[in-house]
C-alpha positions as CSV (number, residue, x, y, z in Angstrom):
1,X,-30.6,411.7,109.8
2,X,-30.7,414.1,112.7
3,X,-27.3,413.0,114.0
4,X,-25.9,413.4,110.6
5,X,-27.5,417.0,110.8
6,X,-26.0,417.3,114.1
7,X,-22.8,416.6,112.9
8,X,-22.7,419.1,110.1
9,X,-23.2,421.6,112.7
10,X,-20.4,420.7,114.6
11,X,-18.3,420.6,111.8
12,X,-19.6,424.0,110.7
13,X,-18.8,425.7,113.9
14,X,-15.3,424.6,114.2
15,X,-15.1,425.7,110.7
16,X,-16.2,429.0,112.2
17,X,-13.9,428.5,114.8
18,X,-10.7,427.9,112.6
19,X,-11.5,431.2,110.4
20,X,-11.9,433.3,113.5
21,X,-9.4,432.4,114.6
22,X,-7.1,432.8,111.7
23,X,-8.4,436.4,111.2
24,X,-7.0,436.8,114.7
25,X,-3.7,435.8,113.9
26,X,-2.8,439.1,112.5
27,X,-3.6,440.7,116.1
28,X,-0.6,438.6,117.6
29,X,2.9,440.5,118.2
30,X,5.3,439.4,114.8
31,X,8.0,438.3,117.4
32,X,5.4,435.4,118.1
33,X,4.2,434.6,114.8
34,X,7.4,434.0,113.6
35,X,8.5,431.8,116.4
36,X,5.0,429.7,116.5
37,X,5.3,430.3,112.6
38,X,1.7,428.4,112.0
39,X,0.3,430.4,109.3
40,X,0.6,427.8,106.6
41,X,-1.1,425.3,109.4
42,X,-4.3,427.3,110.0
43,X,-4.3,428.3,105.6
44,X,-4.1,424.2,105.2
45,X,-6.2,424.1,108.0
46,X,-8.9,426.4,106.8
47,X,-8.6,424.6,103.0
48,X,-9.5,420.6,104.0
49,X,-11.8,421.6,107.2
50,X,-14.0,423.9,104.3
51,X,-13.9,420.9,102.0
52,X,-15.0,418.4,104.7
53,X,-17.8,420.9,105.9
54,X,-19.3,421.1,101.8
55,X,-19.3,417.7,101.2
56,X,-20.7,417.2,104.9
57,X,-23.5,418.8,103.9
58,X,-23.8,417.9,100.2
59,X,-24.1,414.1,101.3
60,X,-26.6,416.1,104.5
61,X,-29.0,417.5,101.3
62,X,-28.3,414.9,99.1
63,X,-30.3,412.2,101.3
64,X,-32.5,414.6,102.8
65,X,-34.1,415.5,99.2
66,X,-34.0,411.8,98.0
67,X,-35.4,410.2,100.9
């Protein structure tokens, strides 16, 4: 259960991660955003890496309160 925990934390922290650095995007000249054009990426990005963090630690709760 501890490297499950672990785990969750990883995953939480790269979650982190992605949403930092997609509220950095906007700090990046235009010229390069529209040439690297990745906005949708980091949105899709930010979407199933939230989703996989909740249910990381729904399944993390879920078997820590029935066990």
């Amino acid at each position: 259960m501890n490297i499950f925990l672990y785990i969750c934390i990883i995953i939480s922290a790269f979650n982190i991660f992605i949403f930092a650095y997609a509220y950095s995007l906007k700090f990046f000249p235009i010229k390069w955003r529209k040439k690297v054009n990745q906005d949708t990426l980091v949105g899709m990005a930010i979407i199933f890496f939230t989703m996989l963090t909740m249910f990381a630690w729904i399944i993390y709760f879920y078997y820590k309160l029935n066990i």
